[in-house]
C-alpha positions as CSV (number, residue, x, y, z in Angstrom):
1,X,67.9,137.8,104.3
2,X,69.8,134.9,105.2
3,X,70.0,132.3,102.6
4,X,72.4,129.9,103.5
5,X,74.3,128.4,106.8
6,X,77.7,128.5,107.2
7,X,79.7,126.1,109.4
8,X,83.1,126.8,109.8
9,X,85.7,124.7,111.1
10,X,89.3,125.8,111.8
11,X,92.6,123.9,112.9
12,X,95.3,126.0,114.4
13,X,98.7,124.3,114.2
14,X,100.1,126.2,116.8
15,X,97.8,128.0,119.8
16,X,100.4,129.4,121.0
17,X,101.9,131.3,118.0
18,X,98.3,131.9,116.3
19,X,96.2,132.4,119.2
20,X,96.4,136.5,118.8
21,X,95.6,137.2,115.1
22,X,92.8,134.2,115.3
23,X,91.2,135.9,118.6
24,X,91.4,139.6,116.5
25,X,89.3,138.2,113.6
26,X,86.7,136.1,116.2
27,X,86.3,139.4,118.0
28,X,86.3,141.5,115.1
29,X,83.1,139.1,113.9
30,X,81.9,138.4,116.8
31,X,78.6,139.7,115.9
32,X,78.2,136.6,113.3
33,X,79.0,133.7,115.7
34,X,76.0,132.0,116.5
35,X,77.5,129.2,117.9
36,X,81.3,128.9,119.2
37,X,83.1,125.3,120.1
38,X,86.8,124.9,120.4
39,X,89.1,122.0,121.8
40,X,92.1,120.9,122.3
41,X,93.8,118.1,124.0
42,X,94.9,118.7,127.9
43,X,95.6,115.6,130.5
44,X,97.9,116.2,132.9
45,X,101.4,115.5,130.9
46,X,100.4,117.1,127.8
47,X,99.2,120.4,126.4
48,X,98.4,120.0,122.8
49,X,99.5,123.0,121.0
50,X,97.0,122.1,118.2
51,X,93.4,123.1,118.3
52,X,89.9,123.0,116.7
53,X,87.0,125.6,116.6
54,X,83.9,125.0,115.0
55,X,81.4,128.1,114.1
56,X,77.9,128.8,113.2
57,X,77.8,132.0,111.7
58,X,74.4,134.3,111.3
59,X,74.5,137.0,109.4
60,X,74.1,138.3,106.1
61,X,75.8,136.1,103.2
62,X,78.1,139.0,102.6
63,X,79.5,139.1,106.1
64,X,80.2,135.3,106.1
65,X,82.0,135.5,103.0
66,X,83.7,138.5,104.2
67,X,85.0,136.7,107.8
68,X,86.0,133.4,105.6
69,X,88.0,135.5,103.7
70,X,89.5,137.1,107.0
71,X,90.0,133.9,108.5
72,X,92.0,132.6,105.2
73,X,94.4,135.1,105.8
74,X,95.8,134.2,109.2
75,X,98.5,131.7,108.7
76,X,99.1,128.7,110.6
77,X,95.4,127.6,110.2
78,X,93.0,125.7,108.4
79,X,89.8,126.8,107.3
80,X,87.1,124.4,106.4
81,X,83.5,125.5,105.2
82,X,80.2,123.7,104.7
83,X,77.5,125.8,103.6
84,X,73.8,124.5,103.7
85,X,71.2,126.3,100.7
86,X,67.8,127.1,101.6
């Protein structure tokens, strides 16, 4: 049973050189991912090649703790979790 919420937050320096091994951990959990809300900033002279993606995760607290770990891996990002106790 689910015990605690996990919301994830994650800055990636560089979309273009992180992109891949990010996506490969989001798919590989994709099961978990409640909720899913990424950014960036895009007008029409500018591309930013910084990002943010904000999670929910479901799951078991195992799994979460298991895809956090994944995620802290993956260089060029920043991982930031707040977990809310039932």
């Amino acid at each position: 049973m689910k015990t605690e919420i996990n919301l994830i937050s994650i800055k990636v320096l560089d979309r273009i050189k992180e992109a891949g091994r990010l996506q490969q951990a989001l798919s590989k959990y994709s099961s978990l991912i409640n909720t899913r809300f990424g950014y960036h900033e895009l007008n029409d002279l500018k591309c930013s090649r910084t990002g943010l993606i904000i999670l929910e995760l479901r799951g078991t607290d195992k799994e979460s703790h298991d895809f956090i770990e994944n995620l802290q891996e993956i260089g060029g990002i920043i991982v930031k979790v707040m977990t809310f106790k039932n």
